[in-house]
N, C-alpha and C positions, 0 to 999 in steps of 0.2 A: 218328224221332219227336222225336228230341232240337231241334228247330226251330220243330215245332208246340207243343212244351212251351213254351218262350221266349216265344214267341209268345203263348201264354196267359198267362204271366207278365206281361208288357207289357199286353197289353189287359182281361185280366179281371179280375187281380191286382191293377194296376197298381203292381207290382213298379218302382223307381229305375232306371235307364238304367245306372249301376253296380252292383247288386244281380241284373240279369238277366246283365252279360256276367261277374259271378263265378259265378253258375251256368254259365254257360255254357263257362266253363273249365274249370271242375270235370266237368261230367261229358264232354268232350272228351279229357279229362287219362286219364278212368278208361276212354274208347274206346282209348285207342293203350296204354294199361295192357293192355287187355285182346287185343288187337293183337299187342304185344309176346308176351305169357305162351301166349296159347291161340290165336294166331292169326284171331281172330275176334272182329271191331270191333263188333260189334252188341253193342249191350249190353240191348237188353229183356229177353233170355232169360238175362240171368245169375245165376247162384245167389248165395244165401246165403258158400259156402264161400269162391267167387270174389272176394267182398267184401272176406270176411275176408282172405284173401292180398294183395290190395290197401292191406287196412289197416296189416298186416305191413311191406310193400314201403313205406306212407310213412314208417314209422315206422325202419325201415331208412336212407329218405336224409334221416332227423332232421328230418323237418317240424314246428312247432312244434304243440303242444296244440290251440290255438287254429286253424290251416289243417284241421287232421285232422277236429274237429268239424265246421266248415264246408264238406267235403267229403263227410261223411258225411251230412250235415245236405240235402245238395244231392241224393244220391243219393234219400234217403227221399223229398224232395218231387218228385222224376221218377217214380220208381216207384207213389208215390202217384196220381199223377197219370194212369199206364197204367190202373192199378185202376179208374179213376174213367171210363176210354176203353175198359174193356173187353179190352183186351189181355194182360192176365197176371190171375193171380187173390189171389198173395201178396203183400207185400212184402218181396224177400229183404234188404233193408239194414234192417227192425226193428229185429232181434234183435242188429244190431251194436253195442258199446256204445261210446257217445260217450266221449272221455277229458276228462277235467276240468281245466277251464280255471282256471289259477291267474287269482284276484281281483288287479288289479292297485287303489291306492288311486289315486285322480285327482290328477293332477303343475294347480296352481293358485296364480295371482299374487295377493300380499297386497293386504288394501284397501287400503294406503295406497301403493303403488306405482299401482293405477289411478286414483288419484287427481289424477296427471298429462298426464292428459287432458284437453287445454284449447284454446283457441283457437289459431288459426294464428299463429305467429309475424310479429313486422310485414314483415318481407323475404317471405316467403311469401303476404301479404294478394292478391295477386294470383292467384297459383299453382292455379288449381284444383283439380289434385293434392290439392294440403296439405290445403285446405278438405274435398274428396270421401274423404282417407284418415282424418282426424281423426272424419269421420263414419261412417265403416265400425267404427271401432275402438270407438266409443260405442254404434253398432247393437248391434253383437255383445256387449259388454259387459252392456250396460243391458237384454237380451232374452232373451239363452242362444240364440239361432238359431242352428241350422248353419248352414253354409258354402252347400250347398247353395241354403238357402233366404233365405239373403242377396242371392244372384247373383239368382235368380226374381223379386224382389222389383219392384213395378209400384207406379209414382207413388200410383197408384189404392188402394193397398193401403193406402197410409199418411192413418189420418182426423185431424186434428189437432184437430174438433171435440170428437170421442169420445175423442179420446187413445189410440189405439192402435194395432197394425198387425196385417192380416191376413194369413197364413203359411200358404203352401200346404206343407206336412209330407210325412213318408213315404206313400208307399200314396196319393199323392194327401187327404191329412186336410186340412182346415182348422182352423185355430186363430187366437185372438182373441191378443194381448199387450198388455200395459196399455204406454202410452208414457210416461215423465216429461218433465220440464220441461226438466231441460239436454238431453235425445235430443233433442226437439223442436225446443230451440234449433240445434240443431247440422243439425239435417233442413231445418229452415227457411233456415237461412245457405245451404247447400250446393243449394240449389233458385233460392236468387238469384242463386247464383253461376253454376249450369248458365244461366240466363235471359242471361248477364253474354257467354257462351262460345258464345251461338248453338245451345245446346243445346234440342231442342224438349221443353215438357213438357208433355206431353197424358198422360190420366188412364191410357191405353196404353203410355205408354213405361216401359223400363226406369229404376229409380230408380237404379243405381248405373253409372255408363257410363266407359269408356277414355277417354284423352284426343283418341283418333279418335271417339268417339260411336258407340260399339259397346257391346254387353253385356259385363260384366265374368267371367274368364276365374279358373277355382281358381287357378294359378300366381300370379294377379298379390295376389289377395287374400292368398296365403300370404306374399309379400313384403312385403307393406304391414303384416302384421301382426308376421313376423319384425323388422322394420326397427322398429317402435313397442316389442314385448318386452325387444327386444334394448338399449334404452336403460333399462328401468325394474325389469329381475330378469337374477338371471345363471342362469335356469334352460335346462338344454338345450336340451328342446322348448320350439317359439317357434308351434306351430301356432294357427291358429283355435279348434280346440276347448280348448284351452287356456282362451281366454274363456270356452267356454260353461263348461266346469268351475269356472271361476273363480266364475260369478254364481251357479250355482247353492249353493256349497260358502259362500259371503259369504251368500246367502237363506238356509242354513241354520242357519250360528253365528249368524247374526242371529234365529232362532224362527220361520222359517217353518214353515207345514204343510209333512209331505211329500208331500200328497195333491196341493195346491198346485203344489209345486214339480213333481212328475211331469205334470199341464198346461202349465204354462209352459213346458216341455223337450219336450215333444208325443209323450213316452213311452207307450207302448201299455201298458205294466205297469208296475207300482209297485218290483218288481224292479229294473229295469232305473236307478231312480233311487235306489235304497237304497245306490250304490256310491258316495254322499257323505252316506253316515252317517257318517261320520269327522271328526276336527277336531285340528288342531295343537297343537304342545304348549305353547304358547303360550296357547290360546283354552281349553285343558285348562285351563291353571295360572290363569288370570282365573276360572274358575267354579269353581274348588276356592277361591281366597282370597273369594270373593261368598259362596258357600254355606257353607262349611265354618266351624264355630265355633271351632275350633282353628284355623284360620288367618291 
């Protein structure tokens, strides 16, 4: 059943292409768990207790908080999902309880470090590289888009009338994004430039393409952003999400709503965006010398 689950995942759910094969690790993982211990790989019929020894055993080879949940989390929605097919009538991963995931604060580049995002260098005016990486690093910046939904991204999507782009999201969602002025400027250069490269643009094509005129690949986007970090903060993580952290965590010392900001991040819950309610101490010590009368 473990297949026809996945499967409903992808089609009914429409559960991420990476989202269905972490399920599907997970409960693969807890087949040969259960293999190994009871000799018996089927997992529909397994108990509660079984769980729990399981849970035991990751916690044994030090899985982190956060894997533990996510497997547990994986279990519930297969067993769920038997319930729903008729074939068991509990769910024995309920009553397991989840371990609690420490709150990490969001790692995020100062405004005035992104502010070095600018036009192609003159030795690179040709380069379409430089032009199509300078405009990836502004997407992400100027939008909060994952990664994901950067690579998806279709000529078509982007209206320059309306100023905005449309973002196909998790679960398949749609969401609107307001576009500014310099994005635009930088969408618009990098579109004359694909025109420049023989590059076709039809309202179909992919807007961010390899220098073979392929769809762009997560590895290359991760370099292109490491390579642009790595010049303007000396923080570890150099990932894409980094950006999104970044715009959203600059939208909020700046007064945005947070109701706002959890739209524009295409978050399903308000939750899930409340983990940049935080502000440096820096942007701390500017609102204590603005408000504070004693200061």
């Amino acid at each position: 059943m473990i297949e026809t689950f996945i499967t409903y995942l992808e089609k009914e759910k429409r559960y991420s292409k990476h989202t269905c094969k972490s399920y599907l690790y997970d409960l693969q993982q807890f087949a040969l768990y259960c293999q190994l211990q009871y000799d018996d790989s089927n997992i529909d019929g397994a108990s509660t207790e079984i769980i729990r020894s399981y849970l035991v055993w990751l916690m044994d080879k030090h899985y982190s908080a956060k894997s533990i949940h996510r497997k547990i989390i994986s279990l519930r929605q297969y067993y769920k999902f038997l319930i729903k097919a008729g074939v068991i009538q509990s769910n024995p991963a309920q009553g397991i309880p989840l371990p609690k995931i420490p709150q990490r604060i969001p790692v995020y580049v100062n405004e005035d470090s992104m502010k070095s995002i600018g036009s192609a260098d003159g030795q690179d005016i040709e380069n379409y590289e430089a032009i199509r990486d300078e405009a990836i690093i502004e997407m992400l910046y100027a939008t909060g888009m994952r990664l994901s939904e950067l690579i998806h991204l279709k000529i078509a999507d982007v209206n320059f009338e309306a100023m905005n782009i449309k973002v196909m999201g998790k679960r398949s969602k749609e969401r609107l994004i307001p576009m500014g002025q310099k994005l635009a400027e930088h969408l618009q250069q990098y579109l004359d430039y694909r025109q420049r490269f023989k590059f076709e643009n039809s309202p179909d094509s992919w807007l961010f393409l390899t220098r073979k005129g392929q769809i762009m690949y997560p590895l290359l986007v991760y370099r292109i952003v490491n390579k642009f970090l790595s010049k303007v903060t000396t923080l570890e993580k150099r990932s894409p999400h980094i950006l999104r952290h970044s715009f959203a965590t600059h939208l909020l010392n700046a007064g945005a709503d947070m109701n706002a900001i959890k739209e524009l991040l295409g978050h399903s819950s308000l939750a899930s965006t409340q983990i940049y309610t935080h502000s440096d101490f820096e942007t701390l010590k500017k609102i204590y010398q603005k408000s504070h009368p004693k200061a």
